[in-house]
Chimera marker file (.cmm) of the C-alpha trace (Angstrom):
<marker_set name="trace">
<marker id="1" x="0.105" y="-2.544" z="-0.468" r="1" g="1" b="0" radius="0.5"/>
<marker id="2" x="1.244" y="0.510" z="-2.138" r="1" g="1" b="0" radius="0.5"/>
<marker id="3" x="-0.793" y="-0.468" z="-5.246" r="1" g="1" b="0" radius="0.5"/>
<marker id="4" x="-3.872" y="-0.653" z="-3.321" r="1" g="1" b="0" radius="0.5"/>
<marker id="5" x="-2.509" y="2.883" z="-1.456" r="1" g="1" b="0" radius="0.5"/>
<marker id="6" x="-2.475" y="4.480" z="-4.939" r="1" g="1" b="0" radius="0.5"/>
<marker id="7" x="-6.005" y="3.013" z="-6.495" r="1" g="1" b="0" radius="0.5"/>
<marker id="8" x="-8.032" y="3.764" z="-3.045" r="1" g="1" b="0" radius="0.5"/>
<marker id="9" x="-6.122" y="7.448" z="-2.972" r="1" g="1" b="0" radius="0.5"/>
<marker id="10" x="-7.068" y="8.358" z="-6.710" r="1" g="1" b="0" radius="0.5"/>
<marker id="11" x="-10.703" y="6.834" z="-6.321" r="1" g="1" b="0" radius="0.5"/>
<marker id="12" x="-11.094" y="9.480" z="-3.612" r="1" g="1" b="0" radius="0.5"/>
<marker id="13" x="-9.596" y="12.502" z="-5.857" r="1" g="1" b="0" radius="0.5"/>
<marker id="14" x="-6.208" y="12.201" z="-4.316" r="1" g="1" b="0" radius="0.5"/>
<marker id="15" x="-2.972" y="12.943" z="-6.070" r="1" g="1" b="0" radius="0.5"/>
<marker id="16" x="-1.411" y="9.507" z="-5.763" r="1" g="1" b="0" radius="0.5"/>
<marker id="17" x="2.734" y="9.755" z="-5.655" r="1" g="1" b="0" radius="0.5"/>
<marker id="18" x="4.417" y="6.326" z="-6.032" r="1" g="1" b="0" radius="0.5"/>
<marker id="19" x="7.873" y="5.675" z="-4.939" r="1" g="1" b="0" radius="0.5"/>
<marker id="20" x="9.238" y="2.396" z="-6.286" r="1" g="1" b="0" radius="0.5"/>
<marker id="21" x="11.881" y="0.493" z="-7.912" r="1" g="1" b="0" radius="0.5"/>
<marker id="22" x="12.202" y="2.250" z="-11.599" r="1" g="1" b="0" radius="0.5"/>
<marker id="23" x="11.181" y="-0.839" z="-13.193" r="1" g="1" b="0" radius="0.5"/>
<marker id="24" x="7.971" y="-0.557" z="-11.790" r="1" g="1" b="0" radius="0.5"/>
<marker id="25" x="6.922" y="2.610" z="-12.589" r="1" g="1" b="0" radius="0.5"/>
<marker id="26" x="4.497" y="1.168" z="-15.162" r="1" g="1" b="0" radius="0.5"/>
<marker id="27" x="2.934" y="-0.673" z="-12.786" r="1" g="1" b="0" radius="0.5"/>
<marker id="28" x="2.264" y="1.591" z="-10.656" r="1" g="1" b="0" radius="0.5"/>
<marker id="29" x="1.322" y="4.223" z="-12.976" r="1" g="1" b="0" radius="0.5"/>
<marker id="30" x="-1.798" y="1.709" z="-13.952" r="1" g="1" b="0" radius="0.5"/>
<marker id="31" x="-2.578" y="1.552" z="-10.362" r="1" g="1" b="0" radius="0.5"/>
<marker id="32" x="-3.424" y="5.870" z="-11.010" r="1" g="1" b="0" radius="0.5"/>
<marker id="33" x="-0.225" y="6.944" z="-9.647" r="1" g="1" b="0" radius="0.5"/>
<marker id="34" x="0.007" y="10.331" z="-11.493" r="1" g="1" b="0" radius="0.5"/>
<marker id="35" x="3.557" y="10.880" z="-10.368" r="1" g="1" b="0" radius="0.5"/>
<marker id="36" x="6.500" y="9.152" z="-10.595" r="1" g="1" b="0" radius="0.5"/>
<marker id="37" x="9.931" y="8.648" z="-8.196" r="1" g="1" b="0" radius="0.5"/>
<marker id="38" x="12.512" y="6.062" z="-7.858" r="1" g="1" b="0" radius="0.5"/>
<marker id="39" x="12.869" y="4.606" z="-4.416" r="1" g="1" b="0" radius="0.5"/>
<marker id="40" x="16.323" y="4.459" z="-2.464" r="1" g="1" b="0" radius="0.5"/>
<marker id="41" x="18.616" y="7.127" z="-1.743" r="1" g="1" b="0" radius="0.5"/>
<marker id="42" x="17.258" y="10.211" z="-1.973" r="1" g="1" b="0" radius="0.5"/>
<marker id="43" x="13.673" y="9.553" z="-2.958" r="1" g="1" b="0" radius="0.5"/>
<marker id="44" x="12.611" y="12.350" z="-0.582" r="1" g="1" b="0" radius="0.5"/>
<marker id="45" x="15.074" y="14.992" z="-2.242" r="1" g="1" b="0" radius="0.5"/>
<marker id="46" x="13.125" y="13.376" z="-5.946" r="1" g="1" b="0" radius="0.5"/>
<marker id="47" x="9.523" y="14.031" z="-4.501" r="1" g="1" b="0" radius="0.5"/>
<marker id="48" x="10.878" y="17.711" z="-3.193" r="1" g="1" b="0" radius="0.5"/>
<marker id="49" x="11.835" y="18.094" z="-6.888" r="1" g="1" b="0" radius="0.5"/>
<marker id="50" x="8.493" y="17.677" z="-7.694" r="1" g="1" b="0" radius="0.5"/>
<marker id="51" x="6.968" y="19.058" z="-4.837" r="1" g="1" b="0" radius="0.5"/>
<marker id="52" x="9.312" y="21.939" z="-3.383" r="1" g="1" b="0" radius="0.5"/>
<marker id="53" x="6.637" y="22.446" z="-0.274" r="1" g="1" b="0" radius="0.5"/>
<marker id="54" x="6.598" y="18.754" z="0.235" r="1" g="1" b="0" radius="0.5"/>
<marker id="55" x="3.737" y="16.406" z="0.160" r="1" g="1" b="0" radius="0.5"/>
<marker id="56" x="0.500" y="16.493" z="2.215" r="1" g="1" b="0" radius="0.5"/>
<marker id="57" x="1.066" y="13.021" z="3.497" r="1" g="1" b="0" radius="0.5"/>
<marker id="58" x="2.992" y="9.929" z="3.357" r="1" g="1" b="0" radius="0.5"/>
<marker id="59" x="1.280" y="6.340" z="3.279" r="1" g="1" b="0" radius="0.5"/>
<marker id="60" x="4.343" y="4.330" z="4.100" r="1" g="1" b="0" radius="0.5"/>
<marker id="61" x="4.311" y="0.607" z="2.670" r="1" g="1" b="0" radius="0.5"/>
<marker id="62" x="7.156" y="-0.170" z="2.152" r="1" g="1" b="0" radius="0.5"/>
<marker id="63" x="8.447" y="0.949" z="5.853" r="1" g="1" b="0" radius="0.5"/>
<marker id="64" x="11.275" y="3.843" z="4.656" r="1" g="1" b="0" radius="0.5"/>
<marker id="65" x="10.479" y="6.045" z="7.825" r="1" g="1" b="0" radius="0.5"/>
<marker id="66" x="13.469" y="8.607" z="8.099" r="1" g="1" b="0" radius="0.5"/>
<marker id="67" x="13.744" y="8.393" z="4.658" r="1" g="1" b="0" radius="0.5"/>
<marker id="68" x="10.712" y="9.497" z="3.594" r="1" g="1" b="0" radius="0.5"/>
<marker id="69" x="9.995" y="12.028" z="6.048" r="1" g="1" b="0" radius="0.5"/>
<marker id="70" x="11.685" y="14.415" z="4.483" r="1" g="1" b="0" radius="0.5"/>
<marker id="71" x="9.153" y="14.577" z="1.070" r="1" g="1" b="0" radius="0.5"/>
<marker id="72" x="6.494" y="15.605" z="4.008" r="1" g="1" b="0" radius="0.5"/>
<marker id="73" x="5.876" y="19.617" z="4.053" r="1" g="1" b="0" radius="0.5"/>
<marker id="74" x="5.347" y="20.888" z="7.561" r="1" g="1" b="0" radius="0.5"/>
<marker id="75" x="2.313" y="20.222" z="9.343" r="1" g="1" b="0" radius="0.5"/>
<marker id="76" x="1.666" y="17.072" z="7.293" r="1" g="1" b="0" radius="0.5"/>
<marker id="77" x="1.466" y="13.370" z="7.952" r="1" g="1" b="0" radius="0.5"/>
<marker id="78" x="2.973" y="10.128" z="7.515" r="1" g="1" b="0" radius="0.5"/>
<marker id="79" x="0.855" y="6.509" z="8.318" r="1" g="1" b="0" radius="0.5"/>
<marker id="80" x="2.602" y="3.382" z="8.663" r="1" g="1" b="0" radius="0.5"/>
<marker id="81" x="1.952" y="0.035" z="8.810" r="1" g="1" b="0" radius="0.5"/>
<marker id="82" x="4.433" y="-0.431" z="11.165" r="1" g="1" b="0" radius="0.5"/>
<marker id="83" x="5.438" y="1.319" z="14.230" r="1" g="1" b="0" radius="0.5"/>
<marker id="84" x="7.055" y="4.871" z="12.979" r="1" g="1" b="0" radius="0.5"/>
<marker id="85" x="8.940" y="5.454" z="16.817" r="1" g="1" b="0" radius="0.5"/>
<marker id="86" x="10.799" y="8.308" z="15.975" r="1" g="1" b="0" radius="0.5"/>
<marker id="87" x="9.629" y="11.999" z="15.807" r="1" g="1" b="0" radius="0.5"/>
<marker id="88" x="9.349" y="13.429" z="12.759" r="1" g="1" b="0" radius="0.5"/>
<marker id="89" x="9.469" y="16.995" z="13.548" r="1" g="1" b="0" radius="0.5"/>
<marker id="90" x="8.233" y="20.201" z="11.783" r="1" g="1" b="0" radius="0.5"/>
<marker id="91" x="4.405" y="19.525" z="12.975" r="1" g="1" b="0" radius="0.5"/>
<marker id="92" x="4.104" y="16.233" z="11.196" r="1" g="1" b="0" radius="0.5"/>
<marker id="93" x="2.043" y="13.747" z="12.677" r="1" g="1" b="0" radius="0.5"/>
<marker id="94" x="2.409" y="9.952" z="12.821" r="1" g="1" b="0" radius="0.5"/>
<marker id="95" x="-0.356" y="7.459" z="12.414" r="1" g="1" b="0" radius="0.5"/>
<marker id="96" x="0.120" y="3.415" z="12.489" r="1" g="1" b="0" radius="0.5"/>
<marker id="97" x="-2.152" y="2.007" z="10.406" r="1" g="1" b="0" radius="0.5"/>
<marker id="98" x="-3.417" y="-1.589" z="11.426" r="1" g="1" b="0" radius="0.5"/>
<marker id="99" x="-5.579" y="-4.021" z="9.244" r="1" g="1" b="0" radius="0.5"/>
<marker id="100" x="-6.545" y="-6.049" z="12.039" r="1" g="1" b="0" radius="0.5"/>
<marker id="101" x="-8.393" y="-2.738" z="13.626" r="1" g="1" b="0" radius="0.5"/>
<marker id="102" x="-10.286" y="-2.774" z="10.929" r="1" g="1" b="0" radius="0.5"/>
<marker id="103" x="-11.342" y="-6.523" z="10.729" r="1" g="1" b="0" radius="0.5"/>
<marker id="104" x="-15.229" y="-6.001" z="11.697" r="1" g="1" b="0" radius="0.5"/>
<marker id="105" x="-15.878" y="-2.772" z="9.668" r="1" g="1" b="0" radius="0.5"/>
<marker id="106" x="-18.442" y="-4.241" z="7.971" r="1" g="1" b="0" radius="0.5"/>
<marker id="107" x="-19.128" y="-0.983" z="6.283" r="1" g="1" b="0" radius="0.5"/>
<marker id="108" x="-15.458" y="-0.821" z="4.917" r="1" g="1" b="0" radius="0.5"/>
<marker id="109" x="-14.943" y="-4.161" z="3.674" r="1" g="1" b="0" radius="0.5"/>
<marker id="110" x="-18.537" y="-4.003" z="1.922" r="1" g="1" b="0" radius="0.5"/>
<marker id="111" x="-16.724" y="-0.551" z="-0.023" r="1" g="1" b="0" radius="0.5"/>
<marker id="112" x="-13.989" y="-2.562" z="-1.101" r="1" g="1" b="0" radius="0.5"/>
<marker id="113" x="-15.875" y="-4.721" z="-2.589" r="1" g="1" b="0" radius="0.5"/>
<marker id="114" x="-17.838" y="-2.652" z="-4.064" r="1" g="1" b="0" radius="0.5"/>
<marker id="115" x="-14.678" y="-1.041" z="-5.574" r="1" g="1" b="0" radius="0.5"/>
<marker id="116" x="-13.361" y="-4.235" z="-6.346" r="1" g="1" b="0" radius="0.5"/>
<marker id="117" x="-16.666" y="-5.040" z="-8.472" r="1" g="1" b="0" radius="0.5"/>
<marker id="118" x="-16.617" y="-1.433" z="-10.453" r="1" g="1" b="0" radius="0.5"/>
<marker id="119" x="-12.909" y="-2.430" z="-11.503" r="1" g="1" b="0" radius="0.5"/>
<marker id="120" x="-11.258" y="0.487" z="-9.120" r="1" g="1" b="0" radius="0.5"/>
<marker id="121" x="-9.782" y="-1.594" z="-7.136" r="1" g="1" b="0" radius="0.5"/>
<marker id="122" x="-7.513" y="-4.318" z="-8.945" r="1" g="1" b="0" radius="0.5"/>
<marker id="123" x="-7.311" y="-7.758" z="-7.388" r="1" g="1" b="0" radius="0.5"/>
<marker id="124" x="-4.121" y="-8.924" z="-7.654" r="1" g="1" b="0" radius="0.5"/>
<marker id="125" x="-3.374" y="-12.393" z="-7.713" r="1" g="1" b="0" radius="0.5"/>
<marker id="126" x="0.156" y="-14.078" z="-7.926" r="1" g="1" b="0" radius="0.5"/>
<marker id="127" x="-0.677" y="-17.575" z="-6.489" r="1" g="1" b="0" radius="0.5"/>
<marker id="128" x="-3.612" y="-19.691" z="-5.572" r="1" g="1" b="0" radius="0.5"/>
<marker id="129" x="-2.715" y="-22.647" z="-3.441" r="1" g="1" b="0" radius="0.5"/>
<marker id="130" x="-4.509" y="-25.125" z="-1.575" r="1" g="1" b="0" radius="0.5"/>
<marker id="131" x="-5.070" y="-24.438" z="2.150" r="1" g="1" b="0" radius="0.5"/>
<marker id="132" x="-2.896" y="-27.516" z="2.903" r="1" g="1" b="0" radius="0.5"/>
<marker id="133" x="-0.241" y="-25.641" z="1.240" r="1" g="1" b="0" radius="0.5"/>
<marker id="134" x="-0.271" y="-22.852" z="3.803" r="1" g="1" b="0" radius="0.5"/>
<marker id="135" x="3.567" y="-23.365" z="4.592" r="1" g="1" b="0" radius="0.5"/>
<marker id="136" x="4.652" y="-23.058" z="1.174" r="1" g="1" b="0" radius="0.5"/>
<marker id="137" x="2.271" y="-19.784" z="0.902" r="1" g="1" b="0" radius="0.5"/>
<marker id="138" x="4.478" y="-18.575" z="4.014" r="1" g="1" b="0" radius="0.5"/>
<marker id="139" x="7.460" y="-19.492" z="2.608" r="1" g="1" b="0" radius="0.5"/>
<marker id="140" x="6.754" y="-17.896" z="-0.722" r="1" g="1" b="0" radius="0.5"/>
<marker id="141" x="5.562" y="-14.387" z="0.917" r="1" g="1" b="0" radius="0.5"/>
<marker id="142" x="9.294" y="-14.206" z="3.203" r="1" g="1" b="0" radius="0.5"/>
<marker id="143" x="11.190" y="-14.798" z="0.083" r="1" g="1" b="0" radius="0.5"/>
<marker id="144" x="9.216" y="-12.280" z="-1.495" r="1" g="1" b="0" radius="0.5"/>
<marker id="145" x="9.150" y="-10.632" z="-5.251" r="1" g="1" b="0" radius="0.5"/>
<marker id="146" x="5.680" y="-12.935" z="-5.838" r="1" g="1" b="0" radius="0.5"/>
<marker id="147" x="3.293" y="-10.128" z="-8.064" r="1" g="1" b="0" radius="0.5"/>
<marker id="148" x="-0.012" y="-10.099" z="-6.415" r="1" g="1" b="0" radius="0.5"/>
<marker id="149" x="-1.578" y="-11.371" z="-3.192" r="1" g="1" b="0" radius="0.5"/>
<marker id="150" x="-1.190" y="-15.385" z="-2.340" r="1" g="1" b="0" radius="0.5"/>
<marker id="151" x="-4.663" y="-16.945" z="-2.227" r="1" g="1" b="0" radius="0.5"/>
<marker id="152" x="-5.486" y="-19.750" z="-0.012" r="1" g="1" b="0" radius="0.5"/>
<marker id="153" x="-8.338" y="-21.751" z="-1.851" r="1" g="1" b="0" radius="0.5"/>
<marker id="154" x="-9.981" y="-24.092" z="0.805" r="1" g="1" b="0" radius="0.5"/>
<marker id="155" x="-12.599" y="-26.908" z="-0.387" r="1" g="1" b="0" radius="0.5"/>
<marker id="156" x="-16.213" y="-26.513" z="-0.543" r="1" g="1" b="0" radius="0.5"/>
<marker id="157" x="-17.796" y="-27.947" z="2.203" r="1" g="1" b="0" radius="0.5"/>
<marker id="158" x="-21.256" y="-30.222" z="1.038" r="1" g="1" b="0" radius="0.5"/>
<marker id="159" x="-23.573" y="-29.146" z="4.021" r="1" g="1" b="0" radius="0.5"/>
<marker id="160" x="-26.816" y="-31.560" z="3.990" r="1" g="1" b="0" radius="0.5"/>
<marker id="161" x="-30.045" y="-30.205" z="3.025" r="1" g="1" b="0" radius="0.5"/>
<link id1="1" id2="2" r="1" g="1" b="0" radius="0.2"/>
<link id1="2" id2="3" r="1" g="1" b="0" radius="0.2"/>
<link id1="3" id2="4" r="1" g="1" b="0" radius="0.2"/>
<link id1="4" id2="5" r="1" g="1" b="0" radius="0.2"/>
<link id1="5" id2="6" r="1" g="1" b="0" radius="0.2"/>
<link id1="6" id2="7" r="1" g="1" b="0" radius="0.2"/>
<link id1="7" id2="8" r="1" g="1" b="0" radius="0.2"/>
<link id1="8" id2="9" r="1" g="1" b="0" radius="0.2"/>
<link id1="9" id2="10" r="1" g="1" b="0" radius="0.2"/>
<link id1="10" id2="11" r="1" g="1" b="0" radius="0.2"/>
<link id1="11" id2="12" r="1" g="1" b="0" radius="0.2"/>
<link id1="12" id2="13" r="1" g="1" b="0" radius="0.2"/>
<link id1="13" id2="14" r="1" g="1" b="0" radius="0.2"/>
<link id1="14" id2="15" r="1" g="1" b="0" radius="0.2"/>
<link id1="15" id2="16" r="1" g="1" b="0" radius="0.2"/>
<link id1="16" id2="17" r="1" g="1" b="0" radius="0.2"/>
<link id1="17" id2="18" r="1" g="1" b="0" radius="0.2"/>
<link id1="18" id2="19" r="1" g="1" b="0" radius="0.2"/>
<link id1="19" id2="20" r="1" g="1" b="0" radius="0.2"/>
<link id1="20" id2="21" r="1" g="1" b="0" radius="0.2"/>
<link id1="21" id2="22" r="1" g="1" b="0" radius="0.2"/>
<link id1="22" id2="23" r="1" g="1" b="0" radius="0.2"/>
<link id1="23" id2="24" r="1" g="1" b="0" radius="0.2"/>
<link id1="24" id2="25" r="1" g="1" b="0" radius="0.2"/>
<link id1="25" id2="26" r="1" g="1" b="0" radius="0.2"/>
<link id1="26" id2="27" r="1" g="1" b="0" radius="0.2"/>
<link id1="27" id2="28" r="1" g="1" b="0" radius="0.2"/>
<link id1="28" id2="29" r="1" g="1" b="0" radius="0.2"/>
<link id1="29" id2="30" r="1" g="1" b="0" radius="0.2"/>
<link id1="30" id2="31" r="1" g="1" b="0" radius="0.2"/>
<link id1="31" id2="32" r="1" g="1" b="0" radius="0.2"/>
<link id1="32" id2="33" r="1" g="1" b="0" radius="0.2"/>
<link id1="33" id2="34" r="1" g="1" b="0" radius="0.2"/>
<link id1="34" id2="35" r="1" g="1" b="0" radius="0.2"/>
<link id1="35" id2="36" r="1" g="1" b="0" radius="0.2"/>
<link id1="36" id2="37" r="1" g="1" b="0" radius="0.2"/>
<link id1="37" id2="38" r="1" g="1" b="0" radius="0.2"/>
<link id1="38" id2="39" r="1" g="1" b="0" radius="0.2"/>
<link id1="39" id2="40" r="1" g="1" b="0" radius="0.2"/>
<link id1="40" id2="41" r="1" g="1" b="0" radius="0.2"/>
<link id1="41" id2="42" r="1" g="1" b="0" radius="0.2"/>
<link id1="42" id2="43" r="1" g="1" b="0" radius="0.2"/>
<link id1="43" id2="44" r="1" g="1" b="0" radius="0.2"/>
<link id1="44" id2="45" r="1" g="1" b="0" radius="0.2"/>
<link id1="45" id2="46" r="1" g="1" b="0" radius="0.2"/>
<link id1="46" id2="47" r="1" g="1" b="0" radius="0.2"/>
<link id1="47" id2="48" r="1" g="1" b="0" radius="0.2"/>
<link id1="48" id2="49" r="1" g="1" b="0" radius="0.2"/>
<link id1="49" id2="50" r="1" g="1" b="0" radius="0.2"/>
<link id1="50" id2="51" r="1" g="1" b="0" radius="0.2"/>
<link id1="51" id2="52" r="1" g="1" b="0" radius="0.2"/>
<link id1="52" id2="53" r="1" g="1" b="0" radius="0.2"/>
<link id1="53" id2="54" r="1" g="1" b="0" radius="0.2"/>
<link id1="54" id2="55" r="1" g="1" b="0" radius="0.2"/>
<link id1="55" id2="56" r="1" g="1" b="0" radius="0.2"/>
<link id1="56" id2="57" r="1" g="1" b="0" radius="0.2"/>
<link id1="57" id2="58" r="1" g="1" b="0" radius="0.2"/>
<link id1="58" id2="59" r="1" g="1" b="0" radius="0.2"/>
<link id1="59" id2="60" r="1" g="1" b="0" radius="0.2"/>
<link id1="60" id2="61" r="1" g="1" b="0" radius="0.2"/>
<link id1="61" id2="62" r="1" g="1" b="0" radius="0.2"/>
<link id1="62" id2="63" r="1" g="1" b="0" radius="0.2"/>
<link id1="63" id2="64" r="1" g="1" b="0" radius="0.2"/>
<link id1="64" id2="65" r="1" g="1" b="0" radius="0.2"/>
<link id1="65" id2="66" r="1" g="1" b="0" radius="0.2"/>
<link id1="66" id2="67" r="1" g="1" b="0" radius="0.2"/>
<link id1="67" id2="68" r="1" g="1" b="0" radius="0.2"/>
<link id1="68" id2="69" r="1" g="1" b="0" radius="0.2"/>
<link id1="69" id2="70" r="1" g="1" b="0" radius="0.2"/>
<link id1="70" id2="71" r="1" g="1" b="0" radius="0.2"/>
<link id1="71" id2="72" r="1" g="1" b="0" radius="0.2"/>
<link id1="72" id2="73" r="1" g="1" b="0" radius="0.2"/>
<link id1="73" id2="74" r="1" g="1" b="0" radius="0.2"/>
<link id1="74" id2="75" r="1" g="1" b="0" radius="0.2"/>
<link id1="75" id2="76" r="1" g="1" b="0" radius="0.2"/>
<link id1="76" id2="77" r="1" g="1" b="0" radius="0.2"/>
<link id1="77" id2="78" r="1" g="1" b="0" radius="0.2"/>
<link id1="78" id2="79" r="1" g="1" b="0" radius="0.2"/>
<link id1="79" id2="80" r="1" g="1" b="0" radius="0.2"/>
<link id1="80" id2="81" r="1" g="1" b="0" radius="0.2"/>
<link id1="81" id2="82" r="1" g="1" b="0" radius="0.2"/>
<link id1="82" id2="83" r="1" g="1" b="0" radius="0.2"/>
<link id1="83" id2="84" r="1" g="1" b="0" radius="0.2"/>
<link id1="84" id2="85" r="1" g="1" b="0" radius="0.2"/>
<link id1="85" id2="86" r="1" g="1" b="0" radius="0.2"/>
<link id1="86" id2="87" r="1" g="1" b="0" radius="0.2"/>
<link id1="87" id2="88" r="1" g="1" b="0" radius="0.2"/>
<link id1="88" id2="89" r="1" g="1" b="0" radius="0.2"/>
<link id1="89" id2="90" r="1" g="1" b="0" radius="0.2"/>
<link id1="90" id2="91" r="1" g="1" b="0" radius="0.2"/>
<link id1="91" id2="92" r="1" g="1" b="0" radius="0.2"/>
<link id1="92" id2="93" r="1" g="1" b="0" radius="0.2"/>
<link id1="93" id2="94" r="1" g="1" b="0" radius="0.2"/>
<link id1="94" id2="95" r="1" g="1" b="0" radius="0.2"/>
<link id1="95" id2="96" r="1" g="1" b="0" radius="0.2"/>
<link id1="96" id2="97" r="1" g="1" b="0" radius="0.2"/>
<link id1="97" id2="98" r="1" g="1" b="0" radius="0.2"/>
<link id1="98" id2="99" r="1" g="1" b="0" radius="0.2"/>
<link id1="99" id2="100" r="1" g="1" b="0" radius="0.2"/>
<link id1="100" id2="101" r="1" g="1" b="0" radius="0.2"/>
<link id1="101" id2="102" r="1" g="1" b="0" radius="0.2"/>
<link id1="102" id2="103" r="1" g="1" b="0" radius="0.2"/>
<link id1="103" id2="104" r="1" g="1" b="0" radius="0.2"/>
<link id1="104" id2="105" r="1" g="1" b="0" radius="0.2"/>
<link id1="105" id2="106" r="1" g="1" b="0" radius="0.2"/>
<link id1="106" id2="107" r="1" g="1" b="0" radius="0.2"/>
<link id1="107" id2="108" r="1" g="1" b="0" radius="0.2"/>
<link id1="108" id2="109" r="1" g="1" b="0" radius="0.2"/>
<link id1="109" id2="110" r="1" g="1" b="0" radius="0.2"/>
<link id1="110" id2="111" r="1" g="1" b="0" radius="0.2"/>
<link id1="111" id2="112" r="1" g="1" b="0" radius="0.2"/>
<link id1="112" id2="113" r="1" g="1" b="0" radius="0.2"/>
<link id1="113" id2="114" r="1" g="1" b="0" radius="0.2"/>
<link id1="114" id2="115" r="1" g="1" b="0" radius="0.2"/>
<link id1="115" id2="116" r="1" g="1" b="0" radius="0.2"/>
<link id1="116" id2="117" r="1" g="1" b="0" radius="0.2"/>
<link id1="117" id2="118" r="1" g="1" b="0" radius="0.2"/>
<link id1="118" id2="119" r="1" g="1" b="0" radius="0.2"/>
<link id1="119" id2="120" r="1" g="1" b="0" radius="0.2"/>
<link id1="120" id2="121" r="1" g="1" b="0" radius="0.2"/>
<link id1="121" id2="122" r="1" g="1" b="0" radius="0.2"/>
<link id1="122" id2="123" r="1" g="1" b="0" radius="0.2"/>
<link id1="123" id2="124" r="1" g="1" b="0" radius="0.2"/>
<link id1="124" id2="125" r="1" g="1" b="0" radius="0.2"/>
<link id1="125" id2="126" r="1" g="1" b="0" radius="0.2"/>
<link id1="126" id2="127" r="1" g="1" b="0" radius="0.2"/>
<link id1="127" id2="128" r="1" g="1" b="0" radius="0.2"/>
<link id1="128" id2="129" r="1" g="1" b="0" radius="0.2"/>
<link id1="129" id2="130" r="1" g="1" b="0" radius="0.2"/>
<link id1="130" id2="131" r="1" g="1" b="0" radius="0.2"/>
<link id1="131" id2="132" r="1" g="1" b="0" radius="0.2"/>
<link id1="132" id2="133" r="1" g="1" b="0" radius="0.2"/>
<link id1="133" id2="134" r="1" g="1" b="0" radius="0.2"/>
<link id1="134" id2="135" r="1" g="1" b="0" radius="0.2"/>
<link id1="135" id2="136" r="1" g="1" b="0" radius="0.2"/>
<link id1="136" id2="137" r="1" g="1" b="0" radius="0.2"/>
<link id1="137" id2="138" r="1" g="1" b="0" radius="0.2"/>
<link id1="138" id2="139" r="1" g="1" b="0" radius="0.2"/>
<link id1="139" id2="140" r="1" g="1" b="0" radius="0.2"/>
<link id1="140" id2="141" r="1" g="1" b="0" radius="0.2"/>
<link id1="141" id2="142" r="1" g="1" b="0" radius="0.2"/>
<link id1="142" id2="143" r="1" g="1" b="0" radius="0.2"/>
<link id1="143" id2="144" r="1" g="1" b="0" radius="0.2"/>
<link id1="144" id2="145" r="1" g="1" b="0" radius="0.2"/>
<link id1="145" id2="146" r="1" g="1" b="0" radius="0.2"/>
<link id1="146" id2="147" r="1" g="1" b="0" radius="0.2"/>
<link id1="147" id2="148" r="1" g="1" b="0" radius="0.2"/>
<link id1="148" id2="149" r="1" g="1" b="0" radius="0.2"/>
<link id1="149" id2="150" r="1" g="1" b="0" radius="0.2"/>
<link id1="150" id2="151" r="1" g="1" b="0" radius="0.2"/>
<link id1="151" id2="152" r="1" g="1" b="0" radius="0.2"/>
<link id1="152" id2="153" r="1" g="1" b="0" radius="0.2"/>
<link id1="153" id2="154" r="1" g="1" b="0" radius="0.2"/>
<link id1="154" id2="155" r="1" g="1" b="0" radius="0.2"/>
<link id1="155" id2="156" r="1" g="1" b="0" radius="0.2"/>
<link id1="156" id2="157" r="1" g="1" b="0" radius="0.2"/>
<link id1="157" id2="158" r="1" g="1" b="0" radius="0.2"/>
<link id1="158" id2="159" r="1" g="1" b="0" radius="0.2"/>
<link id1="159" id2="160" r="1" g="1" b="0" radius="0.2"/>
<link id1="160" id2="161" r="1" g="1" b="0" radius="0.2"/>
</marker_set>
């Protein structure tokens, strides 16, 4: 998600931030991340380095919350994709951000693929499997570390003419 996060935020002029695991800073620095911090402790004390007013907003993938909040400067925001319940203080405001509200925006989806077709937006993918497979695609995304998005292929149906 936060590879997607950084390539939607730069093709809109943003100054994409990327906190990850140090070995991915490559990664994510292809994705138009222009800066770079190492996630765990103290990640928000690394992005204040960099940014001693803090950061206009958060986009929080990888659901850090309290740890994170404190990279925000006052007044700014953090969105999550999962519910944020505590209060950040200092005027920052919370968004939940959720996919499914977003499901008939036929207007949005049409973007991304538009962005998807000018090469902005990478597709990712780290497994294709059959549909029948589903279970193993489930089991594959809770154990986790797979590189790119798990696509169910389903057969082509012959419809008569």
């Amino acid at each position: 998600m936060g590879g997607y996060l950084a390539q939607l935020g730069t093709a809109e002029g943003l100054r994409a931030v990327a906190v990850a695991a140090e070995t991915d800073e490559d990664l994510v620095r292809s994705f138009g991340a222009t800066d770079f911090v190492a996630r765990g402790e103290g990640a928000a004390q690394r992005v204040r380095d960099l940014f001693p007013d803090g950061v206009d907003a958060v986009a929080d993938a990888a659901v850090l919350g309290d740890g994170i909040v404190g990279a925000i400067r006052n007044g700014g925001q953090i969105a999550s994709f999962r519910a944020y319940d505590a209060d950040p203080g200092r005027g920052i405001r919370s968004h939940v951000l959720n996919v499914r509200e977003r499901a008939t925006d036929h207007a949005a989806i049409s973007r991304l693929r538009e962005l998807a077709e000018e090469g902005v937006l990478s597709m990712r993918v780290g497994r294709v499997l059959p549909a029948a497979e589903t279970t193993e695609a489930h089991r594959l995304m809770e154990r986790g570390g797979t590189r790119g998005r798990i696509v169910l292929e389903f057969p082509v149906m012959e419809t008569d003419k």
